[in-house]
N, C-alpha and C positions, 0 to 999 in steps of 0.2 A: 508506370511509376517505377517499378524495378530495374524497366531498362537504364531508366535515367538515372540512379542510385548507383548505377553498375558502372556509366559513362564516366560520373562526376568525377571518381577518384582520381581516378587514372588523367584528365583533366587538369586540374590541380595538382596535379605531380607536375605535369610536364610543363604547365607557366610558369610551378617553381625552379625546375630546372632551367624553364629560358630565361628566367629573371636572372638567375645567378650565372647564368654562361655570360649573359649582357653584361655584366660587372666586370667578368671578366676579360672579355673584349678589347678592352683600351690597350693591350700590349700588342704590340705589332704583331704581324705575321700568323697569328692566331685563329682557327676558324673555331673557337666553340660551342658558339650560337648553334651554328651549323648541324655541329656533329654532337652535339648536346640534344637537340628536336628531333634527330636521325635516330641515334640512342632511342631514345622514349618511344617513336614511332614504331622500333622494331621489339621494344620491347613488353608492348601494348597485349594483351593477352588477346586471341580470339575469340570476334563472337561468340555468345554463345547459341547454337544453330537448334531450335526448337520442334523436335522429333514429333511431326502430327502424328495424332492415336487415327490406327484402322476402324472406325465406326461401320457396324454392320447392324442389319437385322436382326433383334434375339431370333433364333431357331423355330420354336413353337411359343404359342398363345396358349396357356392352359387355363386362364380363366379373366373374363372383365366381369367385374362390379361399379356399379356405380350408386353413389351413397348424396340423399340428398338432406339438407341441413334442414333441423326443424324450427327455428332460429332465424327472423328476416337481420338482413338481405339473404334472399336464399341462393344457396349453391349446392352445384350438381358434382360431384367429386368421384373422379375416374382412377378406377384400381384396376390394375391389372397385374399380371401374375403370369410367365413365362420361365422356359425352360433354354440354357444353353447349352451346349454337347460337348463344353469341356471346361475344367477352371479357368480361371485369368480373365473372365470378362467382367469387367464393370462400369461403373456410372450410366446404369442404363435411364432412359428416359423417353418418354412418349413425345412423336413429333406428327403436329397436323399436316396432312397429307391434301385437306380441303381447303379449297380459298372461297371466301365470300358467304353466300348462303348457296347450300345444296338442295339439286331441285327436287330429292324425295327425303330431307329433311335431316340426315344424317350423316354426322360427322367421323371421317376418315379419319385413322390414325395409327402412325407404325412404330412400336416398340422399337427402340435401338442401342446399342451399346458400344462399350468399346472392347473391340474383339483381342486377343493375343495374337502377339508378332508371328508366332512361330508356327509349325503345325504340332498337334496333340495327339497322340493316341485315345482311342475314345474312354471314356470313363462314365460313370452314370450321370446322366443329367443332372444339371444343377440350376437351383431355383433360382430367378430373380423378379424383380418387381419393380415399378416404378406408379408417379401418381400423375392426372391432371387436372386442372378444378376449370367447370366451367363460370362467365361470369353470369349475375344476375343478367335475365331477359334477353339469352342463349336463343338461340332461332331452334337449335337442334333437338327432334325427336326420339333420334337413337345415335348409337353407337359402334361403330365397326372398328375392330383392331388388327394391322395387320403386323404378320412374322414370317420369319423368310421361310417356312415350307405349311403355315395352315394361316386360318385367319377365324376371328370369333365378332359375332354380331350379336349386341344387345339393342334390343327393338322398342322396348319402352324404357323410359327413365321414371324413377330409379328403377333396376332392375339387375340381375346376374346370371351369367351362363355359365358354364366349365364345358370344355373341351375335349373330345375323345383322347384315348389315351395317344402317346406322341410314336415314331415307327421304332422297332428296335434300337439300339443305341450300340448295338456288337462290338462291347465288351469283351466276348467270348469270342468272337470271331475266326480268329487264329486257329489254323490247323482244319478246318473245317470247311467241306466241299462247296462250293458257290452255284446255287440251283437259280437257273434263271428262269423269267416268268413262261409258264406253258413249257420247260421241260421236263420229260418224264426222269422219276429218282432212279438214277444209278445203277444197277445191279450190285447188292452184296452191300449198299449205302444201308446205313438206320437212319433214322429220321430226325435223330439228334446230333447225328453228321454232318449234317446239311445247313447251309443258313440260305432264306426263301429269298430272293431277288424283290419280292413282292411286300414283304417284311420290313427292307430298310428305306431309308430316307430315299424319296424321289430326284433328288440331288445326287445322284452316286454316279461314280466315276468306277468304272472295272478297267482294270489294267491287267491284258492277259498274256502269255508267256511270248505272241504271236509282233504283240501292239509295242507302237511306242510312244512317250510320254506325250506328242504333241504340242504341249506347250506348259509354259512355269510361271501361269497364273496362279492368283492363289484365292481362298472363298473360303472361310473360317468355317462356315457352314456346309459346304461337302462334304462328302466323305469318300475316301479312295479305297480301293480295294487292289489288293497286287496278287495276281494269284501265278500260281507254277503249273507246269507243263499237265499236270494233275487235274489244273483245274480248284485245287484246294487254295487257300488265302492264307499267304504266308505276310500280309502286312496288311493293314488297318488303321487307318488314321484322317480325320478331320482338318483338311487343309485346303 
């Protein structure tokens, strides 16, 4: 409907203008029909070109609930509760992942949002949530939600689970030696020097003084790491 609102104006400008060039037409040698609808045509604003949002996976699952109405017709009402690794996402919402009826009775379903354009340096996680309702005489016995690095299964309805805590979110990261899994520390390292390979999201990307970028994909939910000749992480960011 707004397209068409948007059309119309502009529309009705330009038949009044060919109305009035057509009047004035009857003098010889004249084209301003012509260049009257030429006019309009080029002076017609451009579409306007409708920038889709990056829809991702929230990050972590930290908790599904499901809440059932004591009230017929009854309904089974899915809460869930996730974490994303930097501001600027929203309009999250759960989408069924299952078609039909499932053969061990449980309904799939992935958290999703809409991610920011940009890359982010990390900041602490930030909450969000969305809801789903089941209808009355629902096949499904349970519950599985998933997010792009964990997933949470509730087994009875109603019922509620939470979630281990989510992997470091390094904040702090900067300046600080990058210890990879099964290396021994350093010599003359302390322990709060160091940030564990084992620690952060299973999504990481190390970029080291040696490598190069590869490629200039991008995934809201990685996280890159840039480190120097050192070995230390001189940049940190969720891209």
């Amino acid at each position: 409907m707004r397209n068409a609102i948007r059309l119309t104006t502009p529309l009705f400008a330009a038949l009044a203008l060919t109305t009035a060039a057509t009047a004035q037409s009857t003098q010889p040698g004249q084209n301003a029909p012509v260049e009257a609808q030429q006019q309009v045509l080029n002076e017609q604003p451009a579409p306007a070109q409708d920038s889709t949002a990056h829809t991702a996976p929230v990050f972590w699952i930290s908790s599904v609930e499901i809440l059932r109405s004591t009230h017929g017709p009854q309904l089974d009402v899915i809460r869930v509760r996730g974490l994303v690794p930097t501001e600027g996402w929203e309009a999250a919402e759960l989408v069924p992942l299952t078609k039909g009826t499932p053969v061990d009775g449980v309904l799939d379903l992935a958290l999703v949002a809409e991610a920011p354009a940009e890359s982010t340096t990390p900041s602490s996680y930030t909450p969000i949530e969305s809801i789903f309702v089941l209808e009355p005489g629902h096949p499904f016995n349970g519950v599985r939600v998933h997010g792009a690095a964990n997933r949470v299964a509730v087994k009875a309805l109603p019922g509620y689970v939470e979630a281990t805590a989510p992997p470091h979110e390094c904040t702090e990261c900067t300046g600080k030696y990058f210890l990879r899994k099964g290396e021994a520390m350093p010599a003359g390292r302390k322990a709060d020097s160091v940030v564990r390979e084992e620690e952060l999201p299973k999504n990481l990307r190390v970029i080291r003084d040696s490598d190069g970028i590869g490629s200039l994909d991008s995934n809201p939910n990685r996280m890159t790491l840039l480190l120097n000749e050192s070995g230390d992480i001189v940049s940190a960011m969720w891209d």
